[in-house]
C-alpha positions as CSV (number, residue, x, y, z in Angstrom):
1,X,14.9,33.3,-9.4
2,X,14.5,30.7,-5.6
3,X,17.0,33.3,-4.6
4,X,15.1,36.4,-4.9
5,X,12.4,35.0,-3.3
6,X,14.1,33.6,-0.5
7,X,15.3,36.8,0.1
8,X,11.8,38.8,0.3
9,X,11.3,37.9,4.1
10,X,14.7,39.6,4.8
11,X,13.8,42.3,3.1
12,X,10.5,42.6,4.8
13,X,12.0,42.5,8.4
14,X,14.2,45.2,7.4
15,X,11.0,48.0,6.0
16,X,9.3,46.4,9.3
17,X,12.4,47.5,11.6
18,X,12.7,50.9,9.3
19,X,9.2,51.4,10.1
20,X,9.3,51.0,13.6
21,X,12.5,53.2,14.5
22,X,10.2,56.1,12.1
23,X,7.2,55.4,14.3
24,X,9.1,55.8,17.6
25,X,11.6,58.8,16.5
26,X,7.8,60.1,15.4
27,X,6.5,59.7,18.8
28,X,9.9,61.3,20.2
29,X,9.5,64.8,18.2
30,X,5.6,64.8,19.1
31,X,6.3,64.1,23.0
32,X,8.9,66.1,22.8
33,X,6.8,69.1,20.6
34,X,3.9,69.0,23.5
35,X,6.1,69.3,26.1
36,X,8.0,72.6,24.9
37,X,4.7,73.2,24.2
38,X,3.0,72.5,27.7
39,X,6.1,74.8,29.3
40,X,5.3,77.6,27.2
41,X,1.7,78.0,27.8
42,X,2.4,77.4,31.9
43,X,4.8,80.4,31.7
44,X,2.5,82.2,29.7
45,X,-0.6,81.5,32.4
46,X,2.1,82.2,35.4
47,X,2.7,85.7,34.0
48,X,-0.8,86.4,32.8
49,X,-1.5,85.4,36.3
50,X,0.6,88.0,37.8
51,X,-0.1,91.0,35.5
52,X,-4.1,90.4,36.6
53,X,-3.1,90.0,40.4
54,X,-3.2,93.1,42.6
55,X,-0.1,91.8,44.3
56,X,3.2,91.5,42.6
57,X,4.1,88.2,43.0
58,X,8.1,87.9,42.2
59,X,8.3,91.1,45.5
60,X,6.2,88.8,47.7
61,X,8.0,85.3,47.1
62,X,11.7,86.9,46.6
63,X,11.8,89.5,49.1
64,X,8.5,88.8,51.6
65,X,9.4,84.9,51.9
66,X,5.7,85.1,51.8
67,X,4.3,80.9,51.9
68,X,0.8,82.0,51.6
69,X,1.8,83.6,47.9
70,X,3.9,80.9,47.5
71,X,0.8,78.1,48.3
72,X,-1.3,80.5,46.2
73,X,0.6,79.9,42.8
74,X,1.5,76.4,43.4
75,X,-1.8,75.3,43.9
76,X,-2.5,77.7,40.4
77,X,0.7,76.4,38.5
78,X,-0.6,72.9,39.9
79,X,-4.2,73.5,38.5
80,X,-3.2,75.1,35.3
81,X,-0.5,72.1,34.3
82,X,-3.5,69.7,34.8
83,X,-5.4,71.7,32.3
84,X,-3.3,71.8,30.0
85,X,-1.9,68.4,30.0
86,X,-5.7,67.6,29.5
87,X,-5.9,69.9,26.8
88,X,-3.1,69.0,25.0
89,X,-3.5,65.0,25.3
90,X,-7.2,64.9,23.9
């Protein structure tokens, strides 16, 4: 019967150690799920961005070399990653 006893700290530290890896795999997936997550809606904003624009973006930056266009989204990809990292982290 000592023996079983002696043994239940051993067997604690192991759930405790168990419990940790879950909590940090745990974190993993999540970081990893609002991330995917954080792409997708900045590609979502970038092409919603330049359906409503008047110029066509991809012309301008590809074929133009135009820096103004390419400042212009920038500072909007820049903006809208800020937004949504707010978004998503509250």
């Amino acid at each position: 019967m000592f023996a079983i006893l002696g043994s239940i700290p051993i067997m604690a530290q192991a759930v405790q150690e168990h419990n940790v890896w879950m909590e940090m795999f745990r974190s993993l997936a999540f970081a990893a799920l609002f991330g995917i997550l954080g792409i997708v809606l900045a590609i979502f904003a970038y092409r919603l961005f330049d359906w409503v624009s008047p110029i066509d973006v991809e012309k301008e930056l590809g074929e133009n070399r135009n820096i103004a266009v390419a400042i212009l989204m920038a500072a909007f990809l820049l903006g809208i990653c800020i937004i949504i990292s707010r978004a998503i982290g509250s």
